[in-house]
N, C-alpha and C positions, 0 to 999 in steps of 0.2 A: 607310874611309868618312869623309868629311867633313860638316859640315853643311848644305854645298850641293848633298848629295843630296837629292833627292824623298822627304817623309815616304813616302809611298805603297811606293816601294820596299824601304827599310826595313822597314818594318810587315811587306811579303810576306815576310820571313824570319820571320815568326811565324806567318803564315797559307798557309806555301809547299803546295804540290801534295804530295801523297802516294799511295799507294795506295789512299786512298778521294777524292781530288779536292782540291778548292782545302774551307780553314774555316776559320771563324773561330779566335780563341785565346781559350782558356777554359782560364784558372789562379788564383791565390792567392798571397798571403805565406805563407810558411811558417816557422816559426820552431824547428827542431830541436832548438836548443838548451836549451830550456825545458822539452825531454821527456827521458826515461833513452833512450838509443842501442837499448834493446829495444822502442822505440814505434815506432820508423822504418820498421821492416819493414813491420809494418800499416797504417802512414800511405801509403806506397809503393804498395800495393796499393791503398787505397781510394781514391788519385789517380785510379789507370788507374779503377778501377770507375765514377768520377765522369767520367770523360773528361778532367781534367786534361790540357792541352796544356805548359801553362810554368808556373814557377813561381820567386818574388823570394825569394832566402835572403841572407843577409849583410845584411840591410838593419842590422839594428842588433848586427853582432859586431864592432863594436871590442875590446870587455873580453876578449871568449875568443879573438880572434886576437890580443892583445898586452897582456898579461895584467900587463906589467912593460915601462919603458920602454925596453929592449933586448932582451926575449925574443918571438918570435912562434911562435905553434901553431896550426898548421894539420891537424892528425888530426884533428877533427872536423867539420871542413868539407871535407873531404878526402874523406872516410869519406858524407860525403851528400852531394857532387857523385859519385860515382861509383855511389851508390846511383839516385840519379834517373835518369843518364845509360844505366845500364844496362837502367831501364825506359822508356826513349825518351822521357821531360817533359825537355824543354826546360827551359833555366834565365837567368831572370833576375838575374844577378849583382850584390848591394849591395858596395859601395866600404865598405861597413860605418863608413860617419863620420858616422850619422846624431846622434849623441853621442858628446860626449868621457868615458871611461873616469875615475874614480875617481881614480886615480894623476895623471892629465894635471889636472886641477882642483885638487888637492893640492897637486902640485907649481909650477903656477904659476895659481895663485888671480887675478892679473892678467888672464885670458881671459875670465872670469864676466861677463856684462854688466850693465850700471849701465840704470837707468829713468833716465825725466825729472826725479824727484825726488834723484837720486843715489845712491838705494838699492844695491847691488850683489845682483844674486841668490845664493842658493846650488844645489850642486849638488842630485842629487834626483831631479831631472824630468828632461824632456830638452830637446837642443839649449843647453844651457848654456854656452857661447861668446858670444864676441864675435864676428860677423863679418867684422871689422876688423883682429881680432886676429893679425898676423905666427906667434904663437907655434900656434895653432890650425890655419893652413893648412896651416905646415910639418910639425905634424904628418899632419893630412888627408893632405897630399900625400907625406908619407912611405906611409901605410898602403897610399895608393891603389896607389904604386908599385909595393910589397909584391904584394898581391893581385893587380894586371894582369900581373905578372912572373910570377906561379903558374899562374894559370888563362886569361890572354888567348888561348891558340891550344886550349885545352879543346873541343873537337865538340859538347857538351852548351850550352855557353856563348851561348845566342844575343842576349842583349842586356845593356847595363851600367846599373845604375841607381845612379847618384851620388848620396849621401846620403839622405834620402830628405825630402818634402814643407816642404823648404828656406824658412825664411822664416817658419813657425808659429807659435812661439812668438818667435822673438829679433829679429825683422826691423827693429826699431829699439835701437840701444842707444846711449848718452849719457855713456860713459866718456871720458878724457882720447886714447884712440888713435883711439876713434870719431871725437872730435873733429879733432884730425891731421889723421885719412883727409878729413871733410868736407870741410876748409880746399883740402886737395890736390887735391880732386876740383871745388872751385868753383875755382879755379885752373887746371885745366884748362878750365872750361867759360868763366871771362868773363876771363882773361888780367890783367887788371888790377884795384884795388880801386874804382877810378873806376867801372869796367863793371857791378863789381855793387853798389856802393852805386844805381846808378842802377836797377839789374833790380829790387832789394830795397826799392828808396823811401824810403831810410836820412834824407830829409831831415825826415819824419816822425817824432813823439817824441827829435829829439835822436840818433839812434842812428848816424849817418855813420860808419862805420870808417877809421881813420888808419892800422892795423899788421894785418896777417892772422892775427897772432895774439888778436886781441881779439876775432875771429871766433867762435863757438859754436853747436854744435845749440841748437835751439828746446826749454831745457832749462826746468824749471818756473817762471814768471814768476807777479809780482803781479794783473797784467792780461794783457788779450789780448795775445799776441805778435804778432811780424811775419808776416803769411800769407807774404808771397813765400820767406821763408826757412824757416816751416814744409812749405811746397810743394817746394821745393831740397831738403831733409832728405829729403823723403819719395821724390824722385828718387833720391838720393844713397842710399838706403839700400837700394832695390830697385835699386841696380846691383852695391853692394858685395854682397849676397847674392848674385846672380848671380855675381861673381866666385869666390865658394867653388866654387858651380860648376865654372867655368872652371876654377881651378885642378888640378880632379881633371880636369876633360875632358880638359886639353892631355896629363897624364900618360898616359890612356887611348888618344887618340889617336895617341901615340908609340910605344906598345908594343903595340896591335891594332889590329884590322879590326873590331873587332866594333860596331853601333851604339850610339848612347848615348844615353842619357836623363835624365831627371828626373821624379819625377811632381807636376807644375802642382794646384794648388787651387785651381781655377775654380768657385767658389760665394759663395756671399749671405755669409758671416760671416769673409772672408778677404779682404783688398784690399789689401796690404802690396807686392806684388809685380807689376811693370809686365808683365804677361808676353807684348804686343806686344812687346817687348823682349828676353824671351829666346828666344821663338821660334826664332828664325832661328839659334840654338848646338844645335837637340832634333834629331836625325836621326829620331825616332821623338815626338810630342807625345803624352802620358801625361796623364791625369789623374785624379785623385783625387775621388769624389764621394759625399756620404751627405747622404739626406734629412734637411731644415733642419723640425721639425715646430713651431720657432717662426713660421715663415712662413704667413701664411693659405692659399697655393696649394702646399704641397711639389713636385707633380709638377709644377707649368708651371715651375718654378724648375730644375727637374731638366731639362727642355725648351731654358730659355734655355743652363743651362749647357753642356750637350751639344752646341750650336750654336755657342754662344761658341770652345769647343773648338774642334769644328769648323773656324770660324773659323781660331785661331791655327793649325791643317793648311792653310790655304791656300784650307781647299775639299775636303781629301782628308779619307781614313782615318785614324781616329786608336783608340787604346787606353786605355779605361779600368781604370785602374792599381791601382781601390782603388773597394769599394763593398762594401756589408752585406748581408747575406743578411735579416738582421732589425733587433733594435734596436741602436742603440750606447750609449757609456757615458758621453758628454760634456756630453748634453742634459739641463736641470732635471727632464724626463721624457722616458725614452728608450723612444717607441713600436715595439711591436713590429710588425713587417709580418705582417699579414691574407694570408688565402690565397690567391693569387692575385698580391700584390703586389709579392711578387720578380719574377714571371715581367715584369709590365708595363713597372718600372720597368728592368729588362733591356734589352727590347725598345725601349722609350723611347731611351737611349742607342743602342743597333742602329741604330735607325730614323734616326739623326738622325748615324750618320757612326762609328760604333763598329764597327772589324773585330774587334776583343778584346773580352772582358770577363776584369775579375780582382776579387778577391773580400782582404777582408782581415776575415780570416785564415782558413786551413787547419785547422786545430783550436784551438777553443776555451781556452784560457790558464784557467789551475788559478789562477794568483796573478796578482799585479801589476796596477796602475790598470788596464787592459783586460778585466779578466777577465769582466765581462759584458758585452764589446761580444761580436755575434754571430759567426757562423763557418760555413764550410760543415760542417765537423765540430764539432756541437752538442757542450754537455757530457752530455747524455744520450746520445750516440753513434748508430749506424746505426740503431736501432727508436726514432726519431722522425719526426713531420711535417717539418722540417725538410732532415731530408738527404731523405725522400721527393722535396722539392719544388728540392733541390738536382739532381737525379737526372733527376727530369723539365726543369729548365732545358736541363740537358746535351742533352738530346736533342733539346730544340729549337732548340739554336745547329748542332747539328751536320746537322737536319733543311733549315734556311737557309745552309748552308756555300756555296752558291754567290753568297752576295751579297757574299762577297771583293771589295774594288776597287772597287765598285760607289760611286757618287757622288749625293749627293744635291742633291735639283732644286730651286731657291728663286730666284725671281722679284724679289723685296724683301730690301736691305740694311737692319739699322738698325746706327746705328754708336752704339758702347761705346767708351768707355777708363777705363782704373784711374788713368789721371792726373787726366783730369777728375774722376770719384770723390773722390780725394783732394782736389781743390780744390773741390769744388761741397758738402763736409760740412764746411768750414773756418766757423769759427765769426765773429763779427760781420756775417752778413748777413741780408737783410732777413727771414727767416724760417725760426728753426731748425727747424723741419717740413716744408721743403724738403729733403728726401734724395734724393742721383743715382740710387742702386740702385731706390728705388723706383717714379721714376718711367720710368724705363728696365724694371722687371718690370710697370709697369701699361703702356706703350704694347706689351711683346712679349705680355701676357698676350688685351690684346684681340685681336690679330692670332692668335695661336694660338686664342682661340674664334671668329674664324671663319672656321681651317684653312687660313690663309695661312704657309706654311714660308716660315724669313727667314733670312739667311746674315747672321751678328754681323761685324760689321768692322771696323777702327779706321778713325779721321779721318783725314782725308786718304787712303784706298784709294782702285782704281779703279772708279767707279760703273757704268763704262758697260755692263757684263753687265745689267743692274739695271732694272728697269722704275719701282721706287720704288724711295724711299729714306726709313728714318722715324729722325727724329735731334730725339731727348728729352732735355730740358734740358744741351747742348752748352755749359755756361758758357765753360769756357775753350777757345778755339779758336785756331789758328794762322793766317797770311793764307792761306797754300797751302792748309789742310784746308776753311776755307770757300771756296775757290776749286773746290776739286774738286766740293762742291756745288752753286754757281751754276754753273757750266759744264755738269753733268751735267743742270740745270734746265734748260739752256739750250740744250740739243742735246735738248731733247725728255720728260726725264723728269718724274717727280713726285717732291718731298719735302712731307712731313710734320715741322712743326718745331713744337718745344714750348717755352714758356715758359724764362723766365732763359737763354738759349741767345746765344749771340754775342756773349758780356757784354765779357770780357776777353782780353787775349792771354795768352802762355805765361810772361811775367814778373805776373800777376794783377792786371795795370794796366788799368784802364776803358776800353772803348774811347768817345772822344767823340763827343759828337754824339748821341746819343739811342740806345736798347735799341731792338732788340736789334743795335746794331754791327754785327757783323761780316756779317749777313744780312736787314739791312736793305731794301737792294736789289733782290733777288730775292724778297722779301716785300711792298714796295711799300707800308710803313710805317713807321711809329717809334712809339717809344714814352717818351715824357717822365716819367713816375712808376709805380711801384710802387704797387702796395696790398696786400699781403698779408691775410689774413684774419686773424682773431683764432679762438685755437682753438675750434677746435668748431664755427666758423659756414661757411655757406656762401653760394651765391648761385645763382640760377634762372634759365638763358636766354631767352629767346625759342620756344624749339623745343622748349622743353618738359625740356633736360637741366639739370641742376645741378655747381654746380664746388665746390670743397674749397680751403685752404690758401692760394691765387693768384687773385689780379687786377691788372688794370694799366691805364695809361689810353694804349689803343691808337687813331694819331690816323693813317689810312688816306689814302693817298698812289692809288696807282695799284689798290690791294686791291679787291676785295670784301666786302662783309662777308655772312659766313655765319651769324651766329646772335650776338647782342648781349645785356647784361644785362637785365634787368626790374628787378633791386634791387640789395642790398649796394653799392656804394661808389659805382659807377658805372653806375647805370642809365641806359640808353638807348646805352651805349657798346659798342664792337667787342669779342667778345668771341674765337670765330671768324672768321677768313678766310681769299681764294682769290685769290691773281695769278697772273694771266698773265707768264713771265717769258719771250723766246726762245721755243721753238716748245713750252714745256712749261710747268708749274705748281708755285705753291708754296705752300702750306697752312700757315697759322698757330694754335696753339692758345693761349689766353692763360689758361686757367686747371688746374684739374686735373677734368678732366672723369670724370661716372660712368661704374660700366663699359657699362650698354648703350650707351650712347650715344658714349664713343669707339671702343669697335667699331665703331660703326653710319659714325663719321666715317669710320675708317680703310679699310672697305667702301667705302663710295664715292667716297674715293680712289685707293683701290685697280683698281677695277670702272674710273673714266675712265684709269688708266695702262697698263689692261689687263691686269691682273695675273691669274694663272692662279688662279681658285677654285673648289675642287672643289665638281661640282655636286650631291655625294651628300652633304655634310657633313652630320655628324648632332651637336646638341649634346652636349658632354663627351665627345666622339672625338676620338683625337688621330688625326691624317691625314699622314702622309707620303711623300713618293716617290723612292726612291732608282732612279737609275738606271745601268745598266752598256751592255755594246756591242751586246746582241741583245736587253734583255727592261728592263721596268720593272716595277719590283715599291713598289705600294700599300702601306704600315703603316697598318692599322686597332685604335686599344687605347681601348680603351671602359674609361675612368675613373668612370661611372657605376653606380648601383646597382640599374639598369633595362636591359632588353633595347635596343637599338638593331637598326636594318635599314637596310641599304647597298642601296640600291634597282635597282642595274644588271642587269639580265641577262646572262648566260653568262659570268660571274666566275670563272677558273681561278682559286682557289687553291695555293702554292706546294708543294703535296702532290701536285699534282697532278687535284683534284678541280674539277670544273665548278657554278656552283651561279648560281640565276635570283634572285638578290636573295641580301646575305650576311645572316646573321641574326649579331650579337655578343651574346653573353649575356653579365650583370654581368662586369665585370673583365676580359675575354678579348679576346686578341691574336688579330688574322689578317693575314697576310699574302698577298695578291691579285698576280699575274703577268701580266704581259701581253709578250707576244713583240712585237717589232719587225721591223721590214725595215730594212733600210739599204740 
């Protein structure tokens, strides 16, 4: 298999046909080695009891497969691949390089990675490499050999998972090989030193480079440094991770068939990693997800991400790789999940493009930094709430086992990327309370309240499946990626664009001529100053809504204006507006609007592009619709602490059950069927 196979395909090796029909995959990390070999047995069995389909071992056996740098021991991985295999769980196989071993840090202490400050880490923790580091892949890519030479043709073996959540801790490091790699790697990209003193702006503070060696990461400076090069870094550095990757792939790809993976961390407190980018190397797109409980909204974050996912599938199925049954161990408070709330946030993921669920970890860990993250095997064991509610999960992935394949329905793109991220939180601009992440989770958060499903996409996709398009603060943008926009404006659709959006191009250079550049055009104004707000203050529209953070002095060309200040900087000025662009429209938001009222906006932009909004929506129900080749099946998860009622008559039920209005009591999933014709 290569990686211009169909995620989808792939994935059915997980969710393939059996003797009881097509299901989901429902497993766990497992970690054997951290028990005495007389736990295993028992562990084995309460898999199957759990319904256990697969399960990730080797993620982190470096030490115990190679224990010495020429000795390898494999009996005990040996001894639980054969134990699983015999009870029919699938096995997801670790490359086991998710750390280097003791001896490997020892003996070449040069792989450690250096901070910005110089600091060098110590070993300890994990992922303690250099990503850069020659001495680290070779060995990676020794072990990986090792292992796919063992077990690649294994029956039990159905998929490979190469190190494990790549990019977590180490995704930047600032050592002298780092540095090297950098050099070589902008060497590749501008060819000459002309090309990129010119990308980089080098004619500013004095800093023009004459020799490539004089070149460096954005290592700790007096003052601000250069953005373009802290933005190049930040490129440079989610590619080199990617390359550890790579490096085990190609090993695995030469010596099996079997798919391969990684699991992506697609959430709010991780953005190191371009993963538009790696995409297209996952035969299988994986992710990693645990509620963020520093976030005001957890579960519409869990939402975005699962779309986002989504997303980097193409559109398809995808597997989550890693999620908590309750609290984990990493948060300043690590909240435990309320009754009810495994099942929802399950379902959430489900509902939004998840043919797998897996769970980290298998049993509960006695010792080491984890040992109070949660598990589907508690430390209290089988006479807990816990596995009760582990137990009842199972039976409800395997009660929906026919939503294998099945695809979900979304009307509205809004387009993400981690590049912009990384450039739109670069420091000297007009206001550090301007964050990408959040204002990309406040424009999906209003669309999810009001039960508009939206396909995550990067800039520059193709719009035209797309009825809207909603694209939040798009600082930096390329000519083709706003091209794809005004053309899709222009052939008929809607976008929705929000402030500081069309500022720069892909080397962080302004574009001239008046904000918002690049989308000027299709917006049918400019904008000549800024005004940010001073914290804490806001400002009051017209229509009654109020804005945050943002203002600007918007001077309307061919626009409309849709709602104007009353106060703060610029009263009486555009604050919303609506052009006519081509046979379609384009919405301008100029400040950080509250949440009723940019829902209220994005509704009736929505409602003129014709967007499908379901007509039963009930507040704090998440509504989704996944559909397959004969039937549509409705996700109803009632996140409130109040009854809801789904008003339709003659609601099948995916049990089977007919019902004249669905009733959802606090906390509770349902999933509603409907048959088609074709």
């Amino acid at each position: 298999m290569s990686p211009s196979s169909t995620v989808g395909s792939a994935l059915s090796v997980l969710t393939a046909s059996g003797e009881t029909g097509s299901r989901l995959a429902f497993g766990c990390d497992y970690n054997p080695e951290q028990w005495d070999p007389s736990v295993w047995a028992e562990d084995i069995r309460l898999m199957r009891e759990a319904g256990v389909t697969i399960v990730a071992i080797n993620v982190f056996g470096w030490a115990q497969l190679q224990p010495r740098p020429d000795v390898f021991d494999f009996s005990g991985l040996d001894a639980i691949v054969e134990l699983l295999h015999e009870a029919g769980i699938g096995i997801n196989l670790g490359t086991g390089t998710a750390s280097p071993p003791p001896w490997l840090t020892t003996r070449h202490p040069e792989i450690l990675p250096v901070d910005a400050d110089g600091v060098r880490a110590w070993p300890g923790g994990r992922q303690a490499y250099c990503p850069s580091s020659p001495v680290f892949r070779a060995a990676a890519e020794r072990l990986a050999t090792e292992v796919a030479t063992r077990y690649g043709s294994h029956p039990a073996v159905q998929l490979w998972h190469v190190s494990n959540e790549l990019g977590c801790h180490n995704a930047h490091c600032y050592c002298d090989v780092s540095a090297a790699a950098f050099r070589d790697w902008l060497r590749a990209r501008y060819g000459t030193l002309d090309a990129l003193n010119a990308a980089w702006g080098t004619t500013f503070w004095s800093q023009r480079y004459g020799a490539w060696e004089e070149v460096l990461p954005p290592r700790h400076t007096l003052s601000a440094g250069n953005p373009a090069q802290a933005l190049d870094f930040a490129r440079f550095s989610s590619d080199e991770v990617l390359e550890c990757y790579r490096v085990e792939e190609r090993v695995l790809r030469r010596l099996t068939t079997v798919p391969v993976t990684t699991n992506f961390m697609v959430t709010a407190h991780i953005r190191n990693q371009d993963y538009w980018q790696w995409a297209p190397h996952m035969d299988v797109i994986a992710n990693d997800h645990y509620l963020d409980h520093r976030l005001p909204d957890p579960h519409q974050e869990l939402s975005f991400a699962a779309d986002a996912t989504r997303g980097l599938a193409g559109g398809g199925p995808w597997l989550l790789m890693e999620q908590a049954t309750g609290a984990v161990n990493w948060q300043p408070r690590n909240i435990a999940k309320v009754p009810g709330e495994l099942m929802r946030n399950t379902f959430a993921h489900v509902a939004r493009g998840a043919d797998g669920v897996c769970f980290f970890q298998w049993r509960a860990s006695a010792q080491g930094t984890e040992k109070f993250h949660s598990a589907l095997l508690p430390h209290a064991g089988t006479d807990s709430r816990k596995w009760q509610e582990v137990l009842e999960l199972s039976r409800a992935l395997g009660a929906v086992r026919e939503l294998a394949g099945t695809r979900v329905v979304a009307d509205v793109a809004l387009i993400f990327s981690w590049e912009v991220w990384w450039a739109t939180d670069l420091d000297s601009h007009p206001s550090e309370e301007l964050r990408y992440l959040e204002q990309v989770h406040a424009m999906y958060r209003a669309l999810w309240e009001a039960g508009i499903t939206v396909d995550v996409v990067k800039p520059g996709a193709d719009l035209s499946g797309y009825r809207m398009a909603v694209v939040p603060s798009l600082y930096l943008v390329r000519d083709a990626e706003a091209t794809a926009v005004s053309e899709f404006v222009a052939a008929g659709g809607t976008a929705v664009i929000t402030f500081f959006s069309g500022i720069v191009d892909q080397d962080d250079r302004v574009r001239l001529g008046g904000y918002p550049g690049a989308f000027a055009d299709i917006l049918g104004l400019h904008v000549d100053e800024f005004f940010p707000l001073a914290a804490g203050a806001g400002v009051t529209l017209d229509d009654g809504a109020t804005g945050t953070i943002w203002s600007e002095n918007i001077v309307p060309g061919t626009a409309e204006v849709v709602a104007a200040y009353e106060d703060g900087p610029l009263p009486g000025s555009p604050a919303v507006t609506r052009n006519g662009f081509g046979r379609g429209s384009a919405w301008y938001v100029g400040t950080a609007l509250d949440r009723p009222h940019l829902s209220a906006l994005l509704v009736r932009a929505a409602q003129e592009a014709g967007v499908a909004i379901p007509a039963d929506h009930a507040h704090g129900v998440e509504s989704v619709l996944r559909r397959g080749p004969d039937a549509d099946y409705r996700f109803y998860i009632n996140h409130t602490d109040a009854a809801r009622t789904i008003g339709a008559a003659g609601l099948e039920l995916l049990t089977g059950a007919v019902v004249d209005g669905l009733e959802l009591p606090p906390g509770a999933v349902r999933v509603v069927k409907t048959a088609r014709e074709n």
